[in-house]
N, CA and C of each residue as an Amber inpcrd file, in Angstrom:
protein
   198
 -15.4330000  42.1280000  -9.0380000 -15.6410000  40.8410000  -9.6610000
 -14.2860000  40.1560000  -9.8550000 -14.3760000  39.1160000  -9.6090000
 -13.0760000  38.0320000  -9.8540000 -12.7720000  37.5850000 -11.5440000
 -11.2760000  38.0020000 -11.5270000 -10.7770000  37.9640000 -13.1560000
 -10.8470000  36.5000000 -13.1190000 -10.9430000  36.1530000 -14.0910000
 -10.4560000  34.6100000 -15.1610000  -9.5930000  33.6420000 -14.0830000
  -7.9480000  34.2940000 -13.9290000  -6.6800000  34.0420000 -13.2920000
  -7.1790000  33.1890000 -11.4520000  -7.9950000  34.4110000 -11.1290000
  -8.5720000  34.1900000  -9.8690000  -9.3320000  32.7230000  -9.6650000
  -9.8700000  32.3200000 -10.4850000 -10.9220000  31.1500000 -10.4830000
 -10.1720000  30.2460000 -10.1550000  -9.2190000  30.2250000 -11.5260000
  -7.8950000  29.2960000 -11.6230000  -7.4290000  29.0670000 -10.3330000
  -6.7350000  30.0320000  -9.7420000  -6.1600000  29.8620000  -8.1710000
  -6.8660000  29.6010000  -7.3450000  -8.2830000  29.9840000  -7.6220000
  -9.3070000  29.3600000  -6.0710000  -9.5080000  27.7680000  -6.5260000
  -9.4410000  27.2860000  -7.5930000 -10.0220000  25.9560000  -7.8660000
  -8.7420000  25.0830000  -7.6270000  -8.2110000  25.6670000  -8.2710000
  -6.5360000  24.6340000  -7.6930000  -6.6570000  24.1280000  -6.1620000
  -6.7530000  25.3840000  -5.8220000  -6.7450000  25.2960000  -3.8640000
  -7.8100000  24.3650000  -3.7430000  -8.6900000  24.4960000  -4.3540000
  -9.6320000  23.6530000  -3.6410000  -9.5040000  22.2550000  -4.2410000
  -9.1450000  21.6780000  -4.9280000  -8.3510000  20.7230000  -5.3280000
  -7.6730000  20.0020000  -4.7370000  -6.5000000  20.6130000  -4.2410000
  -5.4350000  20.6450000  -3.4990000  -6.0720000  20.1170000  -2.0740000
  -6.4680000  20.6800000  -1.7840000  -7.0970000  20.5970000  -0.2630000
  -7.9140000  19.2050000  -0.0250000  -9.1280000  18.8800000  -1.7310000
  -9.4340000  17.7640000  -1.6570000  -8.4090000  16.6610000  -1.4570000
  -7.3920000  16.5340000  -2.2870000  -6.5140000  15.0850000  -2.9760000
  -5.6880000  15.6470000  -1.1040000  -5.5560000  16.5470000  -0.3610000
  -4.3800000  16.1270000   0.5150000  -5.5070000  15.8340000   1.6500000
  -6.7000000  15.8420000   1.7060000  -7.6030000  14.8420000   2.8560000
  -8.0370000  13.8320000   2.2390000  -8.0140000  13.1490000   1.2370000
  -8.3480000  12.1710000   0.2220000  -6.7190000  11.3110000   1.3560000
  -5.5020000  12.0050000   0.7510000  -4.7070000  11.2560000   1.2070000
  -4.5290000  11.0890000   2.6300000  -4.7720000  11.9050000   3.5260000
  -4.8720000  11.6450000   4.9740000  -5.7490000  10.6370000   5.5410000
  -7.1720000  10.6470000   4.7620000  -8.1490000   9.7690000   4.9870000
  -7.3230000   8.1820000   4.6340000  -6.8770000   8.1160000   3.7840000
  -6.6330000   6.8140000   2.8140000  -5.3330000   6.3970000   3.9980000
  -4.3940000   6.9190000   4.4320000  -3.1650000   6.8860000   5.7000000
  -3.9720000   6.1350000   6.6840000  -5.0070000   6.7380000   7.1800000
  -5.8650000   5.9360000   8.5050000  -6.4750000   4.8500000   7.9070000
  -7.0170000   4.9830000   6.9050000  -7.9220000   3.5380000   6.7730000
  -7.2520000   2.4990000   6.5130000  -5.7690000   2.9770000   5.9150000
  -4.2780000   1.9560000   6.0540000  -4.2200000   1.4940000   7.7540000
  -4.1050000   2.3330000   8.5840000  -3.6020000   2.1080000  10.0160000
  -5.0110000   1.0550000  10.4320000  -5.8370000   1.4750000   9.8430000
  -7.0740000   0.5740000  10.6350000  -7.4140000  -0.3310000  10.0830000
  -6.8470000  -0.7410000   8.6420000  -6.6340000  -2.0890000   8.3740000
  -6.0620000  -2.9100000   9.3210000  -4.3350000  -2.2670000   9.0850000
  -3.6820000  -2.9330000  10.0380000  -4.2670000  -4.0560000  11.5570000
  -5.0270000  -2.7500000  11.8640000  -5.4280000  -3.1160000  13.3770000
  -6.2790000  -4.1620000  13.1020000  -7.1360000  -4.2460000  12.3770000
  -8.2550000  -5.4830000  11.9370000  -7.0480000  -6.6420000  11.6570000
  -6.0560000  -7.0330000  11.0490000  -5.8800000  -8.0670000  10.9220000
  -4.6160000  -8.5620000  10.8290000  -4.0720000  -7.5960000  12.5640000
  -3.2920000  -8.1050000  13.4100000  -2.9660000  -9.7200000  13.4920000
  -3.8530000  -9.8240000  13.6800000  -3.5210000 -11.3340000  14.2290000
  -3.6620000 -12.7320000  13.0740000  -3.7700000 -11.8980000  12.2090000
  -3.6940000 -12.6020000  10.9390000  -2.3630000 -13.1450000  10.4180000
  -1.8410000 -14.0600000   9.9440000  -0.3120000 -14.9030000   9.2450000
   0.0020000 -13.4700000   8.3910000   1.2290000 -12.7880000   8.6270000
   1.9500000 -12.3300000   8.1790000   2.1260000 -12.5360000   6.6820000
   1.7600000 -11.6260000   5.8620000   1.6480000 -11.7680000   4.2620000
   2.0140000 -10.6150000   3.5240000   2.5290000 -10.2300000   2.6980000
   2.4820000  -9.4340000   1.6120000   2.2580000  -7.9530000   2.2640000
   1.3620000  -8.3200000   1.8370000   0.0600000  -6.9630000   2.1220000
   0.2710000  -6.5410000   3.2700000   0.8320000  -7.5800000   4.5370000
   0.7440000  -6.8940000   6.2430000   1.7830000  -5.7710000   6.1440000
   2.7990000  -6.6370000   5.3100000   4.1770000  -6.0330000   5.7090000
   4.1610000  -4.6180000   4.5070000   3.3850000  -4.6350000   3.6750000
   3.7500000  -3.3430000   2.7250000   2.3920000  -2.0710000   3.5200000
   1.6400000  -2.7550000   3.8660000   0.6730000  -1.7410000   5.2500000
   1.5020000  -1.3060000   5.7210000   2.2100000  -2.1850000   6.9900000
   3.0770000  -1.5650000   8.1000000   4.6980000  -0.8590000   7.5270000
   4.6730000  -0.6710000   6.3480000   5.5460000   0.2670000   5.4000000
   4.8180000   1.5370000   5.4690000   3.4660000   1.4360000   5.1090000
   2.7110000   2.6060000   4.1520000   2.5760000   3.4010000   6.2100000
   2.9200000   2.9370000   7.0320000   2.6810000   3.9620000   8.1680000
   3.6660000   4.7640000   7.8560000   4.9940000   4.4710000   7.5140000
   6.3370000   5.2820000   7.8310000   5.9890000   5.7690000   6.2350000
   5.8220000   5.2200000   5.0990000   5.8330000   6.0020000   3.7540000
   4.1350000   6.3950000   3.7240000   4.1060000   7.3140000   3.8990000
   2.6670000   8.1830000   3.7730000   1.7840000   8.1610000   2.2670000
   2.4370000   8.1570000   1.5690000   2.1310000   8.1530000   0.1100000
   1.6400000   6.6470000  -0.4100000   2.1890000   5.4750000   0.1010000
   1.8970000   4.0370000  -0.0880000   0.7770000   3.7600000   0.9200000
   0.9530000   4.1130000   2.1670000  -0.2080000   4.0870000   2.7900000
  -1.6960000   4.5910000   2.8350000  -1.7790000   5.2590000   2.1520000
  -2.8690000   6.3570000   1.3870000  -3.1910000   5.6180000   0.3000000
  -2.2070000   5.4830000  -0.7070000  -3.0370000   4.6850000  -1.6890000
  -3.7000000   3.0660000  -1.2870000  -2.8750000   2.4050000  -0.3220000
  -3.1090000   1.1830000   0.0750000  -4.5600000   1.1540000   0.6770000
  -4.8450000   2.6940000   1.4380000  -6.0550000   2.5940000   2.4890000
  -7.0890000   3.4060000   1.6890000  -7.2810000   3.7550000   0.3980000
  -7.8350000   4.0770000  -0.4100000  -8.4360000   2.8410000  -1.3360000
  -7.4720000   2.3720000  -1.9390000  -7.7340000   0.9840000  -2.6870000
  -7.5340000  -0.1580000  -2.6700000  -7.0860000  -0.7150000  -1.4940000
  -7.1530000  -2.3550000  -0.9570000  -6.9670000  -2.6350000   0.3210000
């Protein structure tokens, strides 16, 4: 049977595993913004997207929540 300690470490992991495909997911739906609105006037938002490709962490949250 699995001690107390054990749970702890399996749930973390699985945690872990959620929030780092949470953030991979949120990276692409950044990149596939992008692609939708290419051809759109250059604004704000284009240029902190085409940031969040090279900063992974801004791009994830960007393609997560706007």
């Amino acid at each position: 049977m699995m001690e107390k300690s054990d749970w702890g470490a399996g749930l973390g992991a699985i945690i872990g595993v959620g929030v780092l495909g949470m953030l991979i997911v949120g990276w692409i739906m950044n990149i596939v913004a992008i692609v939708k609105i290419v051809d759109l006037p250059v604004t704000g938002m284009f240029i902190l997207r085409c940031v969040g490709i090279f900063v992974a962490p801004l791009g994830s949250i960007l393609g997560l929540f706007f």
